[in-house]
C-alpha positions in Angstrom: 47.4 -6.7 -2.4 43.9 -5.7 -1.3 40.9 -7.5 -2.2 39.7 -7.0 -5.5 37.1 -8.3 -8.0 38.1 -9.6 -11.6 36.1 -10.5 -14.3 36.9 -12.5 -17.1 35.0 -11.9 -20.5 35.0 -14.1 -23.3 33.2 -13.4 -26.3 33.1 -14.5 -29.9 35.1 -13.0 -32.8 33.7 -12.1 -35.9 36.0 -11.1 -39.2 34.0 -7.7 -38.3 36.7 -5.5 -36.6 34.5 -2.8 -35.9 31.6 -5.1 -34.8 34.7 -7.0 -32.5 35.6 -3.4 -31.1 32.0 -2.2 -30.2 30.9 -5.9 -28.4 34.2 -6.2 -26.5 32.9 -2.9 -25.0 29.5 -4.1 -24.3 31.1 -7.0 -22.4 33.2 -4.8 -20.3 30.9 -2.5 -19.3 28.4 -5.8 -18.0 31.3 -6.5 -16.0 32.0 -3.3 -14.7 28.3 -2.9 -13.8 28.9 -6.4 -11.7 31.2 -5.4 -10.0 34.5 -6.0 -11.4 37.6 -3.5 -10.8 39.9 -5.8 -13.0 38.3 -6.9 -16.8 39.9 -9.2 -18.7 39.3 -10.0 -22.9 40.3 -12.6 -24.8 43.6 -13.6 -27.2 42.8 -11.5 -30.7 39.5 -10.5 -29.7 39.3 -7.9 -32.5 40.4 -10.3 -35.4 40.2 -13.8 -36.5 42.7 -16.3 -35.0 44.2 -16.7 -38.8 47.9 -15.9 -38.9 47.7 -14.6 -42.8 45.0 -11.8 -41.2 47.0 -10.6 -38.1 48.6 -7.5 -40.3 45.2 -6.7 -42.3 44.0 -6.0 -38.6 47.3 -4.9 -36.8 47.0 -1.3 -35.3 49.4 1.0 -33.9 49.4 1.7 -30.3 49.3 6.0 -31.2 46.7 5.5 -33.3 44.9 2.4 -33.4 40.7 2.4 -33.1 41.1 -1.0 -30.2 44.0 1.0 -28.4 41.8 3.8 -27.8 38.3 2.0 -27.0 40.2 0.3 -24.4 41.7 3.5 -23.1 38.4 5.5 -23.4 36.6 2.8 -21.4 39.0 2.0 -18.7 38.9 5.4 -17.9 34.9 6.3 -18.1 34.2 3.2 -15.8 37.2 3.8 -13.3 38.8 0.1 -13.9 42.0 -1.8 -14.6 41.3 -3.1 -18.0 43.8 -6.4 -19.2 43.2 -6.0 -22.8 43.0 -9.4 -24.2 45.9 -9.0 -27.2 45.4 -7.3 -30.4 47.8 -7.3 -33.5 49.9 -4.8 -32.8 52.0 -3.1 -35.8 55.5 -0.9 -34.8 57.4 -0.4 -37.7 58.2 -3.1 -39.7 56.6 -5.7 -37.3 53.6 -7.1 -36.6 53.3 -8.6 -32.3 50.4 -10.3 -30.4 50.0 -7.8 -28.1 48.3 -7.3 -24.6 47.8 -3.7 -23.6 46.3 -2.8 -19.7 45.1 0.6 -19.2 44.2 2.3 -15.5 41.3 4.0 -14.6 42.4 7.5 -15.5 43.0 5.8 -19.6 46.2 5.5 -18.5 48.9 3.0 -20.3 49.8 0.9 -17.1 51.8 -2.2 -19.8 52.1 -3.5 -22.8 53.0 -7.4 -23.1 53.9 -8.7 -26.5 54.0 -12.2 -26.8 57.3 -14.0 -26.3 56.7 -17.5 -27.2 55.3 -17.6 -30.8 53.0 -20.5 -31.6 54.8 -22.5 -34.0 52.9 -26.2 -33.7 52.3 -28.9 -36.5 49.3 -31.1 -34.9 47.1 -33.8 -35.9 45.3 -31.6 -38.2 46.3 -28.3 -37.2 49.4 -26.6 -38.3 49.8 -22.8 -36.7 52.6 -20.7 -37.7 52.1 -17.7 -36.1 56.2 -15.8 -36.8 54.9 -16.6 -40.3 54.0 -12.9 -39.8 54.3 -11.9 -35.9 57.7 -11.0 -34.4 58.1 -12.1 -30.7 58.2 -9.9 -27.6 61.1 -10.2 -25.1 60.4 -8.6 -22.2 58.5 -9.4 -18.6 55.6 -7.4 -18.3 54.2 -6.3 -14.5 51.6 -4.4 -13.9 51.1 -2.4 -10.9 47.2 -2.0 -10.7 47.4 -0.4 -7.5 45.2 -2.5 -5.1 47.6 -5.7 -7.1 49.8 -6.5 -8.8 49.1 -8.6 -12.3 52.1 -10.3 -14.7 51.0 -10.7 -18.0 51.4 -13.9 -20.4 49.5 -14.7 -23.8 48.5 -18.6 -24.7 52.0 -20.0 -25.9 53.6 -18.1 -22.8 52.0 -20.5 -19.9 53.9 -23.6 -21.7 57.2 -22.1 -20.5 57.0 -22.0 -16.3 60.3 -20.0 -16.3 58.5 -16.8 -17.3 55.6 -17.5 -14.7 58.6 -17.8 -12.1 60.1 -14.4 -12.9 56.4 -12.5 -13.1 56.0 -14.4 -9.4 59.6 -13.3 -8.3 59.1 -9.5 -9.5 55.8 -9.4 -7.0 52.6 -10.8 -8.6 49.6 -11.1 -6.9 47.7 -12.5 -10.5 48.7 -14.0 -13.0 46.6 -13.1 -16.0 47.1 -15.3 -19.8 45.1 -14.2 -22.6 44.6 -17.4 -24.8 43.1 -19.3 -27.7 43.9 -22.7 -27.3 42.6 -25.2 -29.3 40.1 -28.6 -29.6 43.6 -30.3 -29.2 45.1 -28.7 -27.1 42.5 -27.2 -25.0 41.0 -31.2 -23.7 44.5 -31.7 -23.0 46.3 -29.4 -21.8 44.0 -26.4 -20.9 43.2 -27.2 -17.2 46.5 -28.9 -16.7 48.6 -25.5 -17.1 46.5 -23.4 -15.7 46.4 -25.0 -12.6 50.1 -25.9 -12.8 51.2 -22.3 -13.0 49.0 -21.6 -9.9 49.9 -24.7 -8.1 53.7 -23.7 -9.1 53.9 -20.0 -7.8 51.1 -19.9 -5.7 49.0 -17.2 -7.0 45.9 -17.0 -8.7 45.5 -17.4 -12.7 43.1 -16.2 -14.7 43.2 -17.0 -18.2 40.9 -15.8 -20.9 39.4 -17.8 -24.4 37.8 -16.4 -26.9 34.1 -18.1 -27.2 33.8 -21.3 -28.8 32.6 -21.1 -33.3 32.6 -24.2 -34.7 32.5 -22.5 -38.0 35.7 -20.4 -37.9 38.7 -22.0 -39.5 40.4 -22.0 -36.1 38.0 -22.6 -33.5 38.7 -21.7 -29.8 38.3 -24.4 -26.8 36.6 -21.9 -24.8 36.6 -22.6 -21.1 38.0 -19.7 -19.5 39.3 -20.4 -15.8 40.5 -18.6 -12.7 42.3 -21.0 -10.6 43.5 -19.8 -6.9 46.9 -20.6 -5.5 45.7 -24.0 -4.0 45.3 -24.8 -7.8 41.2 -24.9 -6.9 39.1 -24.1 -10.0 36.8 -21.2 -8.5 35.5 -20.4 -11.7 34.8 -21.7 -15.0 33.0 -21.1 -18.2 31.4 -23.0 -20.6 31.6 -22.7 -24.5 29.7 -20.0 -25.1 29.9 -16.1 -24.5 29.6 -15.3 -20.8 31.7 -13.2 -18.4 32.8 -14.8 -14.5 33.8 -13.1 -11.8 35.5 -13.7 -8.8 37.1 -12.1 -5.7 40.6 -12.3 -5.5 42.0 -12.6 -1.5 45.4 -11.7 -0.5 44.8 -13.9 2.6 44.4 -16.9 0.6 48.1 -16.2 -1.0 49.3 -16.2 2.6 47.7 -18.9 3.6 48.9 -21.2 0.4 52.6 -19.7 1.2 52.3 -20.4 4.9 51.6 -23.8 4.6 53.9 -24.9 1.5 56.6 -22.4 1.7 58.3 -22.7 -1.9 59.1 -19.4 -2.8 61.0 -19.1 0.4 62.9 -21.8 0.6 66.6 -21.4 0.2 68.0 -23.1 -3.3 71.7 -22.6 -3.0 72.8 -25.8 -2.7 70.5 -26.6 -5.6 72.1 -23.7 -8.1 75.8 -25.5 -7.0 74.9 -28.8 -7.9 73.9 -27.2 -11.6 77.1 -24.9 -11.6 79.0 -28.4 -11.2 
């Protein structure tokens, strides 16, 4: 990994695709004027968080209008672009997808989300395989100067998947997500900083900004947390992009002084095989 700055962009969405396509792009080309060489959108930035909408808005990859801003734009300003998710239609299904494309427009991944939120809360009750089908595979990017592993919302509750993006060579680990005014007081901070803490690498996760008038609304808040589990950036409620500097050194330094992904477990797996 070489040093490398990402941004993080979180913007409101609209039930205007076209109008969620077009400011998405205006976002990302702020950040790329700041600076940043990795951009990151939100969970369904280009649709409503409303489960009974994700197939009006789901896209194909060939020939979908988000697919191809995304690749036109990654391309024209020479970044790595981590493309939030979209709804995502292949055949007879509908995923939460996450597509990253290279600087040449290039298809570097595609992450569809695994864990499906299925929740029944104190006044909130998601069903999101009502129409999504989940992903199954672990998806690693290879950016070039890093390398990112891809999660969206649901995902960071299960640690096993963070452990097999960390074991397969991440440098980042990147979580598009819309939590919650539940779940987001709660638990928001607390995983984040859990998975960084756990695999000692730095998180950055993305929320859509915060509308108190949408049927869902987001918690906002998006975070990059380094592998000491140190907030370095955070932001508020609102639409705003934040930017850091990602630092190989500070990987080796966390892994040099708590060496967990080194340590030998052997005896631990026997004691399970028993």
């Amino acid at each position: 990994m070489d040093k490398c700055k990402l941004a993080v962009c979180q913007i409101k969405v609209t039930s205007d695709k076209g109008f969620n396509i077009s400011h998405a792009e205006d976002s990302v080309r702020r950040a790329a004027r700041q600076g940043a060489q990795v951009v990151v959108l939100p969970e369904m930035f280009n649709c409503p968080y409303e489960t009974h909408l994700f197939p009006s808005y789901a896209e194909s990859y060939s020939k979908g209008e988000t697919v191809q801003m995304m690749s036109r734009v990654a391309d024209q300003l020479d970044i790595v672009l981590v493309g939030g998710s979209i709804p995502e239609r292949d055949g007879d299904f509908v995923y939460n997808t996450c597509f990253t494309f290279g600087p040449r427009g290039d298809l570097l991944g595609r992450h569809r989300k695994v864990h499906l939120f299925d929740v029944d809360l104190p006044n909130l009750k998601v069903q999101e395989s009502s129409t999504l089908g989940p992903g199954n595979e672990l998806t690693v990017i290879d950016a070039g100067f890093c390398k990112i592993g891809v999660m969206i919302c649901f995902d960071v509750r299960f640690p096993e998947l963070a452990r097999l993006l960390v074991l397969a060579g991440i440098d980042v680990l990147v979580i598009p997500a819309a939590f919650n005014l539940i779940t987001g007081p709660a638990h928001w901070d607390l995983t984040m900083r859990a998975r960084a803490v756990d695999n000692q690498v730095y998180v950055a996760a993305a929320s859509p900004a915060r509308d108190d008038r949408a049927d869902y609304v987001a918690y906002g808040h998006s975070i990059v947390v380094d592998p000491w589990g140190d907030v370095v950036a955070r932001a508020g409620t609102g639409e705003e992009i934040i930017m850091v500097e990602l630092d190989p050194e500070k990987i080796r330094e966390v892994r040099g002084r708590l060496p967990l992904l080194t340590q030998r477990r052997t005896d631990l797996y026997e004691i399970i095989r028993k």
